[in-house]
C-alpha positions in Angstrom: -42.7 -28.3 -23.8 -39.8 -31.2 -22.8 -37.0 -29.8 -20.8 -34.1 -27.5 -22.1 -30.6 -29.3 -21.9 -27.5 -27.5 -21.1 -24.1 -29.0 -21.5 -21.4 -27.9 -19.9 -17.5 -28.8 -19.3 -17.2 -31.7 -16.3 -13.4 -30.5 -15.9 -14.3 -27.1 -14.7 -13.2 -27.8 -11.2 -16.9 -28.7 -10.4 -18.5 -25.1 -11.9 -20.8 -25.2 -14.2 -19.7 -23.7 -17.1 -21.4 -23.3 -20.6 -22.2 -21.4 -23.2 -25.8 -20.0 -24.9 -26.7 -17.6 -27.5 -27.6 -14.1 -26.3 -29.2 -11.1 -28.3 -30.3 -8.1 -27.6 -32.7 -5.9 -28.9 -30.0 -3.4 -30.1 -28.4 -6.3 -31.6 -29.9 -8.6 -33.8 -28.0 -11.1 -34.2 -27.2 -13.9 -31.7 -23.4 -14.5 -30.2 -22.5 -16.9 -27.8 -21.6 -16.5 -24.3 -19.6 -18.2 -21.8 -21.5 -18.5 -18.3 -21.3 -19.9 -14.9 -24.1 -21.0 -13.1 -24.0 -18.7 -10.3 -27.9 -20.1 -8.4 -26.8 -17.8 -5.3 -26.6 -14.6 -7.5 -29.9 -12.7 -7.7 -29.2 -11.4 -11.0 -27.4 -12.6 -14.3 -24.7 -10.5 -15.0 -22.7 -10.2 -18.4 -18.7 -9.3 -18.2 -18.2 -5.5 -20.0 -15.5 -7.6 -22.5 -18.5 -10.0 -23.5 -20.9 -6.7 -23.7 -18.2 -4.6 -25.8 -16.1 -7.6 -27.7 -18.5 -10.1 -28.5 -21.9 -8.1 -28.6 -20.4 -5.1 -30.3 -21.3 -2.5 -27.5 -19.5 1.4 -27.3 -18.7 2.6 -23.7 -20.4 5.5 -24.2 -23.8 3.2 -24.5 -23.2 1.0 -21.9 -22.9 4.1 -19.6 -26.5 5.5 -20.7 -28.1 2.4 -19.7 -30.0 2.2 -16.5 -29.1 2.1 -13.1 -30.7 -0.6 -11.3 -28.5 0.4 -8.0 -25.9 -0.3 -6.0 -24.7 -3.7 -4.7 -22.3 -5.1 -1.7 -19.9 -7.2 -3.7 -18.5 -10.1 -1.0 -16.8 -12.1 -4.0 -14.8 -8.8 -5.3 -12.6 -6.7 -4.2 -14.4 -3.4 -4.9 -16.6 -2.4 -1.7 -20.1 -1.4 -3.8 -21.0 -2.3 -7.8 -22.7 0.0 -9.4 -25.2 -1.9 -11.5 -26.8 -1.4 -14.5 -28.5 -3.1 -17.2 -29.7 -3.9 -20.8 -33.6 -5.0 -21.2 -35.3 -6.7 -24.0 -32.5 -10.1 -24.2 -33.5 -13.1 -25.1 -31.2 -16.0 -24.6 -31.2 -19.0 -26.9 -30.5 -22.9 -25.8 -31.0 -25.1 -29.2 -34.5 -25.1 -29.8 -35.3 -22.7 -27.3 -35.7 -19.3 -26.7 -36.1 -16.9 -23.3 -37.4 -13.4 -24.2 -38.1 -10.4 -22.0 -34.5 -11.0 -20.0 -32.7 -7.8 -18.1 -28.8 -8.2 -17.8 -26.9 -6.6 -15.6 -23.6 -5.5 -15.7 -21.0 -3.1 -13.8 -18.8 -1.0 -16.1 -15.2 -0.7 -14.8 -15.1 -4.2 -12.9 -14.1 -7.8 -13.3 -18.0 -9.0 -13.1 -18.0 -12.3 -15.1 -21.2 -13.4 -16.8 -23.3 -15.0 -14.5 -26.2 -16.9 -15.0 -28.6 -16.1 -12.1 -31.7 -16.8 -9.9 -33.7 -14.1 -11.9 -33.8 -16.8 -14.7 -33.3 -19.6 -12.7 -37.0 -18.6 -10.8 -38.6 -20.2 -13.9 -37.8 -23.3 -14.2 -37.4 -26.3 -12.1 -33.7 -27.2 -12.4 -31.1 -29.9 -11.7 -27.7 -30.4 -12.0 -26.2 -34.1 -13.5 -22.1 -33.6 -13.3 -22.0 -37.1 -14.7 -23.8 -36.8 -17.6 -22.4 -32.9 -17.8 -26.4 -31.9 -18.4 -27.8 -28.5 -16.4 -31.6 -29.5 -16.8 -34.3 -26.7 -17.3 -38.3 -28.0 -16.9 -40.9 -24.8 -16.9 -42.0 -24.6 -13.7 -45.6 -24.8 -13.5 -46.1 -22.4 -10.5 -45.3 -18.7 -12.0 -42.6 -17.1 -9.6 -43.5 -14.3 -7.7 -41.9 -11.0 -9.4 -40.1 -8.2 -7.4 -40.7 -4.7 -8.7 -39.8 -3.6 -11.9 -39.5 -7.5 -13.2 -41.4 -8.6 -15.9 -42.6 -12.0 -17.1 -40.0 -14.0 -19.2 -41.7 -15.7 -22.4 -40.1 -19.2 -23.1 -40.2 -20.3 -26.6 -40.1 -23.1 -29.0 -37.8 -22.3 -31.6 -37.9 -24.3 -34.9 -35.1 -26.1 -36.2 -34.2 -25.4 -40.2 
């Protein structure tokens, strides 16, 4: 399986910036969402607009889903997020797919969508701002999963 190529805006004051398909199990139909590559984050995150506007969500769902905890936020102003998330996502860049994702999100913030190291982990990755290419290669070595993490599947999706 050759790498997955990302392109994303060069004039995003050097943040890398794109956008891939997401669905979720309660969904079944793919949208596209705008990320930033966040590879400090431990978690990818989805905004509660993206959640509610662009993958159809209630507020009254979003607040039955699990809570995965509380986090320090350093890059917000609130003092704690209260995390939860949505399992079962699989994320789509052209000809490939990522199933078995967990999404995170904080209800009542200004969280952005994120795309973080709990993705990241499986894949060998670089950055080319010239050619305006995040580059994904499966990393041979399996990373080592925390609790409660499952194993993504990465598949080859074929083009009609």
């Amino acid at each position: 399986m050759g790498h997955i190529i990302i392109h994303f805006d060069t004039n995003s004051l050097g943040r890398v910036d794109f956008g891939v398909d997401v669905m979720t199990s309660d969904r079944k139909s793919f949208e596209e969402i705008r990320f930033k590559l966040d590879c400090g984050s431990d978690f990818t995150t989805i905004s509660c607009d993206d959640l509610t506007k662009k993958l159809g969500y209630t507020r009254e769902f979003l607040e039955s889903c699990p809570f995965h905890g509380n986090l320090a936020s350093l890059a917000s102003h609130e003092k704690e997020l209260k995390m939860q998330y949505i399992t079962n996502v699989s994320i789509k860049f052209g000809t490939r797919e990522i199933q078995g994702c967990r999404i995170f999100f904080a209800l009542d913030t200004k969280l952005r969508s994120l795309f973080g190291s709990d993705i990241l982990k499986y894949f060998n990755w670089e950055v080319n701002y010239d050619d305006g290419e995040l580059r994904l290669a499966k990393s041979i070595k399996l990373p080592r999963l925390s609790e409660n993490e499952t194993l993504l599947h990465i598949y080859s999706v074929e083009e009609h």
